[in-house]
C-alpha atoms as a printed R data frame, in Angstrom:
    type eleno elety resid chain resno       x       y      z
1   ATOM     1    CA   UNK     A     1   0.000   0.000  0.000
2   ATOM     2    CA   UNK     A     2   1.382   3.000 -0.866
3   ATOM     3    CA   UNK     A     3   0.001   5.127  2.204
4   ATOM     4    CA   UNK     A     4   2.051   2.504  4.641
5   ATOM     5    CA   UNK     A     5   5.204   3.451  2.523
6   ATOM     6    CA   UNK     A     6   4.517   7.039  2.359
7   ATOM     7    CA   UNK     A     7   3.268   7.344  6.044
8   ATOM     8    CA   UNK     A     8   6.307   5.282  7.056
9   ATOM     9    CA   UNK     A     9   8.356   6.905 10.262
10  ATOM    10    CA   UNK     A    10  10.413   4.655 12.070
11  ATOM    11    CA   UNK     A    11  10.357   1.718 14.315
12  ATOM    12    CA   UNK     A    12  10.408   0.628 17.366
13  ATOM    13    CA   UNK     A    13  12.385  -2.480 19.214
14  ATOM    14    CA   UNK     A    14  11.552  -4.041 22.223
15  ATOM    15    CA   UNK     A    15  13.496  -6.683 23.708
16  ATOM    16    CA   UNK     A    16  12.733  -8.854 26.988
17  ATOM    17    CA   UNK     A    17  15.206  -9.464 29.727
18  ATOM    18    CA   UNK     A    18  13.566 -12.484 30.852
19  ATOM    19    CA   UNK     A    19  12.983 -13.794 27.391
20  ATOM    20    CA   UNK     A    20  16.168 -13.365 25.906
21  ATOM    21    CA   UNK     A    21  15.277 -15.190 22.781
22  ATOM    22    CA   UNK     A    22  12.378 -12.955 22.007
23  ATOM    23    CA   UNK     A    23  12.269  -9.321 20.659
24  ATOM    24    CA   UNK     A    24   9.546  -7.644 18.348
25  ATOM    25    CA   UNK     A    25   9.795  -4.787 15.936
26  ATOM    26    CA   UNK     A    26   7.001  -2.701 15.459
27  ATOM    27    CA   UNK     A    27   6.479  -0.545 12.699
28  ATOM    28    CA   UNK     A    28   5.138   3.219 13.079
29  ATOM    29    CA   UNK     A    29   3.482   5.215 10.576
30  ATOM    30    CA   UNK     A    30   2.011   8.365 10.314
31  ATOM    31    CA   UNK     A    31  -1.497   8.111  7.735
32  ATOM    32    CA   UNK     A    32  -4.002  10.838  8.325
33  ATOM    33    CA   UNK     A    33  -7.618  10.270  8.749
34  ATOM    34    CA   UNK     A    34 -10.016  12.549  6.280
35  ATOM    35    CA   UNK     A    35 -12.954  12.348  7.586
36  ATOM    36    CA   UNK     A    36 -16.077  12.965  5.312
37  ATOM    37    CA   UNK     A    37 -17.134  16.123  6.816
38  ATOM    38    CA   UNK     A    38 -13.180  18.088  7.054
39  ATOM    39    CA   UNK     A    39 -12.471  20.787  5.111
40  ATOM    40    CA   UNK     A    40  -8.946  21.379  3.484
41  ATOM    41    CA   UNK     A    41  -7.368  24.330  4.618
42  ATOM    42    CA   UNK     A    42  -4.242  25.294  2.955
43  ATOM    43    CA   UNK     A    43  -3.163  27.383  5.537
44  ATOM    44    CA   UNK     A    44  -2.835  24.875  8.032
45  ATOM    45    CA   UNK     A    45  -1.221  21.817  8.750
46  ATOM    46    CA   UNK     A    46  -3.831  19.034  7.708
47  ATOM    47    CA   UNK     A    47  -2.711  17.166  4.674
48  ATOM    48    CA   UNK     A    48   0.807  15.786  5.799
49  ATOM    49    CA   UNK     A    49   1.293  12.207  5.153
50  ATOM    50    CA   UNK     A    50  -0.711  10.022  3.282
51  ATOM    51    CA   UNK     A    51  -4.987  10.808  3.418
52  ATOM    52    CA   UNK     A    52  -7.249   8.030  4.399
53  ATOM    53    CA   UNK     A    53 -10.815   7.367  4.434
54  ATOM    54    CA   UNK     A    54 -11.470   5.908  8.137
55  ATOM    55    CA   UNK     A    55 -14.593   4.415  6.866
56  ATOM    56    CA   UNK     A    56 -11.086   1.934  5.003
57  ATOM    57    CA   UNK     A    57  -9.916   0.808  8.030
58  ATOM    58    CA   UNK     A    58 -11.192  -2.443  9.614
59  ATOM    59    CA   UNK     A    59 -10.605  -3.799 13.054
60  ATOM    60    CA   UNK     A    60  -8.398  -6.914 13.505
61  ATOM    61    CA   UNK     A    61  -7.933  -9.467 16.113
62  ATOM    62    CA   UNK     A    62  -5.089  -6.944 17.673
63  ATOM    63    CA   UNK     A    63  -7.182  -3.694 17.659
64  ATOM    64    CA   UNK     A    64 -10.223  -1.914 17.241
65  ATOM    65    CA   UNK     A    65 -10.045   1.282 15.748
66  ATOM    66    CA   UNK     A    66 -11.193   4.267 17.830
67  ATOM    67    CA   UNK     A    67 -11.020   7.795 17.142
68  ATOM    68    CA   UNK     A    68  -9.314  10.610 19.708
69  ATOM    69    CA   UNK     A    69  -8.241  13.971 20.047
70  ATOM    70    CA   UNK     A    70  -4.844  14.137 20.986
71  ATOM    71    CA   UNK     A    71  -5.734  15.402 24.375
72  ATOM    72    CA   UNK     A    72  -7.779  12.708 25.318
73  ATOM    73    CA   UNK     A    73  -5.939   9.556 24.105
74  ATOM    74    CA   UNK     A    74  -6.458   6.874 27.052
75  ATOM    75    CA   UNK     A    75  -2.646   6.231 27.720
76  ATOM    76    CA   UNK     A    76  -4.156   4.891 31.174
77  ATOM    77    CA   UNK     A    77  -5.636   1.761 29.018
78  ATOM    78    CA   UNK     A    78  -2.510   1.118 26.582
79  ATOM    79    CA   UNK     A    79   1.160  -0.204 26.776
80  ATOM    80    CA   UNK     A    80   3.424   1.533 30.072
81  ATOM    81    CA   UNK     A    81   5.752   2.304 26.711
82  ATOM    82    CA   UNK     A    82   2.849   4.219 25.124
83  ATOM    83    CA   UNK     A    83   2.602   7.566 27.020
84  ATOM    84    CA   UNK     A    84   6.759   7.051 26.541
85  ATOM    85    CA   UNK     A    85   6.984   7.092 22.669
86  ATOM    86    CA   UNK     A    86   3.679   8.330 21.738
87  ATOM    87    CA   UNK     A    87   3.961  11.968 23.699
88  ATOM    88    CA   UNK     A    88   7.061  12.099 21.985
89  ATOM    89    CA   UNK     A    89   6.101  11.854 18.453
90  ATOM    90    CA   UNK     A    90   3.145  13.780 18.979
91  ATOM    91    CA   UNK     A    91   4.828  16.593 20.836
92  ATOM    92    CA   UNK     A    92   7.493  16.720 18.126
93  ATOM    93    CA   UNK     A    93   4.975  16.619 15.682
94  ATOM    94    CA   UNK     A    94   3.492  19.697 17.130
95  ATOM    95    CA   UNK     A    95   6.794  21.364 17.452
96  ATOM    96    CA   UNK     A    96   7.282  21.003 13.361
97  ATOM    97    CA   UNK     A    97   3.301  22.159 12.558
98  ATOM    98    CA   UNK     A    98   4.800  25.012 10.723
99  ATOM    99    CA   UNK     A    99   5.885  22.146  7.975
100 ATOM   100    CA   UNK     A   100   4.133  20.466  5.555
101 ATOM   101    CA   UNK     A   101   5.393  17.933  3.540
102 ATOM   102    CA   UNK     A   102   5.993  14.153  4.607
103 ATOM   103    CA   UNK     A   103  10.132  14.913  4.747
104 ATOM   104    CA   UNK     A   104   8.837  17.541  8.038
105 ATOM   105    CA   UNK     A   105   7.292  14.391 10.018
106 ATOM   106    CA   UNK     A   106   9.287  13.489 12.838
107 ATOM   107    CA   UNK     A   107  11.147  10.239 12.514
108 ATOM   108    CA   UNK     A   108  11.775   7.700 15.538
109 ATOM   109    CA   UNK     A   109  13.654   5.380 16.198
110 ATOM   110    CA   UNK     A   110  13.575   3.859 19.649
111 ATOM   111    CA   UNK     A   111  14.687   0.892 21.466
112 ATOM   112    CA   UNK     A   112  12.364  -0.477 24.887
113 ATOM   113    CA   UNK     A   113  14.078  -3.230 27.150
114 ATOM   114    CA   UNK     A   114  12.520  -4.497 29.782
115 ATOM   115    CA   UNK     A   115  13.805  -6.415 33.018
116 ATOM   116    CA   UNK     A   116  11.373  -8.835 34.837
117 ATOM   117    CA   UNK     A   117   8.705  -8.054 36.812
């Protein structure tokens, strides 16, 4: 899909000190939502990254999708790592809202290793 290449902005690795043969590598990407009732304003920040319907995305066994403002995203109900990388990106996002093309979205990187208990 060419919105997952497009929207592509880094990865994250998280390895398990108990589980030393383990480690996953998740994928992040920025894809914006249009919803059907948004207006375009060229003045703003609104079309970085690729443009998706949400009516196109489908839940899966790992998620359901749910819609938030940024404000209100339950980091209280995800990951611990969440309210770590997530604030990040989005407060660096915020920090480059003068910028509009994809090259402007902030990239990350980040590495997550966790000891028992």
């Amino acid at each position: 899909l060419d919105e997952f290449v497009i929207g592509s902005v880094g990865t994250l690795n998280f390895t398990f000190q108990d589980r030393e043969h383990i480690e996953m590598l998740v994928h992040l990407f920025h894809i914006n939502v249009q919803f059907r009732n948004a207006t375009h304003d060229d003045n703003t920040n609104t079309c970085k990254g690729a443009i998706i319907d949400p009516d196109a995305i489908r839940a899966c066994d790992e998620m359901i999708p749910e819609w938030f403002d940024w404000w209100e995203i339950p980091l209280h109900q995800m990951f611990a790592d969440d309210s770590i990388w997530l604030t990040y990106y989005l407060s660096s996002l915020d920090a480059r809202r003068d910028k509009r093309s994809h090259a402007s979205l902030p990239k990350m990187n980040g590495w997550f290793h966790f000891a028992p208990g």
